[in-house]
C-alpha positions, 0 to 999 in steps of 0.5 A: 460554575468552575466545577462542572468547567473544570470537570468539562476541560478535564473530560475534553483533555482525556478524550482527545489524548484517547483519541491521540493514542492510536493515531501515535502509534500508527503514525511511528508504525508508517514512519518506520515502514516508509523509512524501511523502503528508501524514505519518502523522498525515494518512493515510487510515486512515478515509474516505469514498470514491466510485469508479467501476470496470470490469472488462476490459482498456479504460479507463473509459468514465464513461458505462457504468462502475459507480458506488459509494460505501463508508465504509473502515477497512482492513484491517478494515472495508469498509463497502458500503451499510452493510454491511461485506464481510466475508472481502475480501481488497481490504481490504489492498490499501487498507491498503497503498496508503494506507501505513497498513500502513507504520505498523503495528508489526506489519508486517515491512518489507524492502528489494527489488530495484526494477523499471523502471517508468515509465521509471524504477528504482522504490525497493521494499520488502516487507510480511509479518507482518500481510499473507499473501502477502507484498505489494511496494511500488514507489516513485518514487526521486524524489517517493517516491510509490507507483507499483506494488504487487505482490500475490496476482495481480495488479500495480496501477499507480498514477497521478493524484496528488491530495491532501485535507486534506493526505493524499496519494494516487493517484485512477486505478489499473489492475490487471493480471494478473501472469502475462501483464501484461494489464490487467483492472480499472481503478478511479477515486477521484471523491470523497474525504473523509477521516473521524476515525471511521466512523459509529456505526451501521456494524456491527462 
């Protein structure tokens, strides 16, 4: 009976360290990236943002875009003239492009095959469990910033680093449709302050 024991333990051991691999790298991948944007301590979890957008496929003419302003404790709050929007499913994307996402227990995290990307090989992961569908993560393989995010239909590309009280982040992104790779939303951060907790007369 020690036989087939021993060779079961074996079998066992080897499956988990397969299993291992990937989550290992994945896990150094997102402690990098994290760490590229001011560390988990200075990430945006809440913030006050001031942004313009326009929907179609050219870029944002500030004279014509649309202008607003919102308070955001993503994924669960995005609060727009004081109320908060309810059932917006862009409240994960704001989770995930902040990385907050990365820290969440919760969040399953898996390494991915990287795409071309600014002429580059993009470093990628993953994220299920708390995200539905599953939602992709392309970073740069040398700043390890984030470059692209893949979710429901849409790609994201990311651009215009800038950084506030020590937490990193893009200012300009362009959404396009994945089946075609056309763009048709683009979006620009002008202000943004970083909040250690939403305003008390925000509904919860």
């Amino acid at each position: 009976m020690r036989l087939p024991l021993l060779f079961l333990t074996l079998l066992t051991a080897s499956t988990v360290i397969l299993q291992a691999g990937p989550s290992e790298e994945a896990g150094s991948l997102t402690a990098k990236a994290v760490a590229a944007a001011g560390g988990e301590a200075k990430l945006l979890r809440v913030f006050r943002m001031k942004e313009r957008y326009r929907s179609g496929p050219s870029a944002i003419d500030p004279e014509t875009a649309s202008v607003r302003e919102s308070i955001l404790e993503a994924p669960r709050y995005w609060w727009l003239n004081g109320k908060d929007r309810d059932g917006e499913p862009a409240k994960f994307d704001v989770w995930a492009w902040t990385l907050v996402a990365l820290t969440d227990p919760r969040t399953v995290i898996e390494s991915l095959p990287g795409l071309q990307e600014n002429g580059k090989g993009t470093l990628a992961v993953r994220l299920t469990g708390t995200i539905d569908p599953a939602l992709d993560l392309h970073f740069d393989p040398t700043t390890y910033r984030l470059v692209r995010m893949d979710w429901r239909n849409d790609i994201y590309r990311f651009s215009d680093w800038r950084e506030v009280d020590g937490a990193g982040y893009h200012a300009k992104t362009v959404m396009h449709k994945r089946k075609t790779n056309e763009p048709w939303f683009h979006h620009e951060i002008l202000e943004l302050e970083p909040l250690a907790a939403a305003p008390a007369n925000l509904p919860r």
